[in-house]
N, C-alpha and C positions, 0 to 999 in steps of 0.2 A: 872747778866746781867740786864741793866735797861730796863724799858718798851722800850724805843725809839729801842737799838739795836735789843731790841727781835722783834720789830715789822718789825725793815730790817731785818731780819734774816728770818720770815717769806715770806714776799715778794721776798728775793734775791731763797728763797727756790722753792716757787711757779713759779716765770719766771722762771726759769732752769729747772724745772719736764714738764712744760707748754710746752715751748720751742721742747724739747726733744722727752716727751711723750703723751702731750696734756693738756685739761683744766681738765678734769675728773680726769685722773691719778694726776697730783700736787693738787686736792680738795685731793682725798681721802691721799696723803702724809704725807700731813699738817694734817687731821682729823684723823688720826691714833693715836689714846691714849688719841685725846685731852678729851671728853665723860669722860673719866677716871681722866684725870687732874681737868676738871671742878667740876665733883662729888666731887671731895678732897678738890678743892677749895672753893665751895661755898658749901657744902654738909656741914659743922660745922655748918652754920648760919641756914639753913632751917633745921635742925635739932634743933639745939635752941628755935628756933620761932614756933610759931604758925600760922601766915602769911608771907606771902611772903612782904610785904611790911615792916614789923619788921625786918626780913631777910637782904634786899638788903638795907635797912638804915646802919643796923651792917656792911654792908661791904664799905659805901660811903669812908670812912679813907683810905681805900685800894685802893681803886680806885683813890683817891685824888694823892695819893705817886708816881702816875704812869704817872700825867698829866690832870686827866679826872675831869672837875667841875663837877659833879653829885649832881641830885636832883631824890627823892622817891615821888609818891604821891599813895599812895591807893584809886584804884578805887575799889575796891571792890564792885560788884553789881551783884542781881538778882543768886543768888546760887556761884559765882566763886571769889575765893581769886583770886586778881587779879591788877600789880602794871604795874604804868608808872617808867621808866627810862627814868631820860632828863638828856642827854649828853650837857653842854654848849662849849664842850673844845676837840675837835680830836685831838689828838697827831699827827694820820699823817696826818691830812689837816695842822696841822697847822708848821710842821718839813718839809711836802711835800714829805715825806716819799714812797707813791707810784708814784710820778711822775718818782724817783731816778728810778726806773724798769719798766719805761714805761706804768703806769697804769694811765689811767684816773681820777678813784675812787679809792677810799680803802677797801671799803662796802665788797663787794664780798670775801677779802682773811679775814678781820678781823671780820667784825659785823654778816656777815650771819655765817658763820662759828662757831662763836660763842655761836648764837643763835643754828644751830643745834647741838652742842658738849652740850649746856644744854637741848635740849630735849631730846635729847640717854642720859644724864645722869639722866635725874628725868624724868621719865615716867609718865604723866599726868601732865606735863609742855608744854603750847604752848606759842613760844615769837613769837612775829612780828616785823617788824620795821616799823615804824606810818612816822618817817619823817627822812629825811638826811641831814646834812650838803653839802655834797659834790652833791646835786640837789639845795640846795642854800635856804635849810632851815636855820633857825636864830637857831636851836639845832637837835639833834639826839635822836628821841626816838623811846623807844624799850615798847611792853607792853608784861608782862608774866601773864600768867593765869593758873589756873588751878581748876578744881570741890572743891567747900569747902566739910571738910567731915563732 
C-alpha cells in the first residue's frame, strides 16, 4: 500500500470509529500497535546511531519514497540529543487527504499520533510539533529530544 492510501485508510478509519464511538475510541484504534510499528520502524536507525540526528538523517530516503521533503538539523544542546524535523512537503495537505473525511487538518489523526506512538516506543523520547502547515506555516516541524547519556 502506498503512503497516500494508507494515509486514507487512516482517516476513513478514524471518521467511522469517530462517528460511531467518538474522538477517544478512533485515537486509541488507530494507536493500537502503532508504539510497536514505530519501534520496528525507526528502532534500526536509533540503534545504529548514537544521536538521534544521525538517526532521523538514515531515515530522510524513507521518508522521501512516501512524499515527504525532509530536512534534519541537530540541535543538540545543554545535556539533550536533540533534532529538528522540517517537513517541506504533507502528502495530505497537499492530496487534501483529510478534507476527503471532513477534517479540517490532518495534524491530529497523522502527526500527533505519531509523535505519541514514538514516545510509547522509545521511553525517554519527547517530540513536539514547533509549526504546522495546515495553521499556514511555510513547513512542518517536529523536535525530539532526549537526555544524552
Amino acid at each position: 500500500m502506498n503512503a497516500i492510501e494508507m494515509f486514507r485508510q487512516k482517516f476513513a478509519i478514524y471518521k467511522k470509529v469517530s462517528d460511531e464511538s467518538g474522538e477517544q475510541k478512533a485515537w486509541d484504534v488507530l494507536f493500537d500497535g502503532y508504539p510497536e510499528r514505530q519501534r520496528k520502524n525507526m528502532g534500526r536507525f536509533l540503534e545504529k546511531h548514537g544521536t538521534l540526528a544521525e538517526a532521523f538523517s538514515e531515515a530522510v530516503p524513507l521518508y522521501k519514497q512516501i512524499g515527504m521533503d525532509m530536512q534534519v538539523v541537530d540541535i543538540s544542546n545543554r545535556g539533550k540529543d536533540a533534532v529538528l524535523e522540517i517537513q517541506r512537503t504533507c502528502p495530505c495537505l497537499v492530496n487534501h487527504i483529510h478534507e476527503e473525511f471532513g477534517f479540517a487538518k490532518p495534524c491530529r489523526v497523522i502527526c500527533e499520533m505519531d509523535i505519541a506512538a514514538t514516545e510509547a516506543a522509545f521511553p525517554g523520547i519527547k517530540g513536539s510539533i514547533l509549526a504546522r502547515q495546515a495553521n499556514g506555516d511555510c513547513v512542518c516541524m517536529f523536535k525530539y529530544e532526549r537526555d544524552k547519556n
